[in-house]
N, C-alpha and C positions, 0 to 999 in steps of 0.2 A: 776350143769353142767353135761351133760353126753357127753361123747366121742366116737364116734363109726365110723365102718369102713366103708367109703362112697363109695367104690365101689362094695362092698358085699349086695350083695341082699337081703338077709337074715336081715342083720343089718339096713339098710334102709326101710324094710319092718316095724322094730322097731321103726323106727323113724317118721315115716309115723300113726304108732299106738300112738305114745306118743302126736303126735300132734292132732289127733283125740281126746282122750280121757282123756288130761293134759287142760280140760277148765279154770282151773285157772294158767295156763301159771308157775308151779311151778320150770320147769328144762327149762333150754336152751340147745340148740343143738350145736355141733359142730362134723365136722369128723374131724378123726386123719391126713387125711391128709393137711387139712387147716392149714395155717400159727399160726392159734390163737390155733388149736390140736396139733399141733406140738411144740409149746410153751409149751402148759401146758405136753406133754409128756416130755418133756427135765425139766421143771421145777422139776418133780418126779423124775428122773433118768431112766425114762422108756423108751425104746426103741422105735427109732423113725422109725425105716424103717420096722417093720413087725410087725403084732398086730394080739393079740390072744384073746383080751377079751375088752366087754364094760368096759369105766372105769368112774365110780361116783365121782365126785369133790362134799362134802360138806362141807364148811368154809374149814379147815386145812387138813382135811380130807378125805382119796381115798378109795375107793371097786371097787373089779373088781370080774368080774365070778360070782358065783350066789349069793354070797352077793350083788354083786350090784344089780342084778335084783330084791330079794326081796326087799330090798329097797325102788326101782323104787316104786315096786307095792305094797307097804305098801301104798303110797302116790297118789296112782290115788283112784278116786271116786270110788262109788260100782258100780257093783261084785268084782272089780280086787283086794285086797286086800283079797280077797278068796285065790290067788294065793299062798299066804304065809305059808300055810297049809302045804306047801313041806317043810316048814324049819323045818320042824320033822327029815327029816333026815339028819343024819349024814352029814355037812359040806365036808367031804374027797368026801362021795358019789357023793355028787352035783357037787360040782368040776371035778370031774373024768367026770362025764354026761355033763358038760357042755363044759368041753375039747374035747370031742370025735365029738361034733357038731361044735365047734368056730374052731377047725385043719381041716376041710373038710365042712368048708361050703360052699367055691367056687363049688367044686366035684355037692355037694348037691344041692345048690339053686341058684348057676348063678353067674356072674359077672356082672361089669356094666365097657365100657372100661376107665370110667372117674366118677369120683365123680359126683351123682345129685343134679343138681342145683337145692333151694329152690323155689317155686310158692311165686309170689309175696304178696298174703294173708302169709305165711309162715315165709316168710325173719325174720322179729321181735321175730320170736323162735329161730334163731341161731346166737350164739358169733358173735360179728364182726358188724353185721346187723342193 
C-alpha cells in the first residue's frame, strides 16, 4: 500500500508512474486524504492534516521518505531498480534531499484544488475501489 498526497502534483505524477509501470498490480493506491488514507494515517499515529512524505504500508510495517521509495523501486520491473544505486548514500543525506522537495512541492510543481479522481481502467489500483 502506498499513501500519497492527492492534491500534490508532484505526488500524483508518482502515482500516475506506478500505475504505468506496476504491471503486476504489486502496491495499491490510496491518498492521504481519502477516508481509507486517513485510517491508515491514525492507525500509525501519524498526522492527519498535513503530510510531508509518501508512506509504504508492508504487512506490519511503514517507510516514509526515501526508504520508502527505494523500496518502491527495488519492486518495479527493469531499469527502475537501477534507481536503488542512490542507497549508497548516507540515509541522513537522502532524507535531508527529500525533505527539501516533499516541504515545497506545491512552490515547485503545482497543486490540484481537489484530489484526482481515478480513470475508470485505474479504479482497481486504489484502496476502497
Amino acid at each position: 500500500m502506498i499513501l500519497f498526497d492527492g492534491v500534490c502534483r508532484l505526488c500524483s505524477a508518482w502515482a500516475r508512474f506506478l500505475i504505468k509501470f506496476d504491471k503486476e498490480r504489486k502496491f495499491k493506491l490510496a491518498t492521504v486524504q481519502s477516508p481509507e488514507g486517513q485510517a491508515i494515517l491514525q492507525w500509525y499515529g501519524l498526522a492527519t492534516d498535513h503530510y510531508e512524505t509518501m508512506l509504504l504500508v508492508e504487512g506490519a510495517s511503514i517507510y516514509t521518505k526515501s526508504s520508502a521509495f527505494f523500496r518502491v523501486m527495488r519492486r518495479l520491473p527493469w531499469p527502475w531498480p537501477l534507481a536503488c544505486i542512490g542507497r549508497v548514500v548516507p540515509s541522513i543525506i537522502r532524507d535531508w534531499l527529500y525533505d527539501r522537495i516533499a516541504l515545497n512541492r506545491y512552490r515547485l510543481f503545482g497543486r490540484y484544488e481537489a484530489c484526482v479522481v481515478p480513470t475508470k481502467d485505474h479504479e482497481s489500483r486504489f484502496l476502497g475501489e
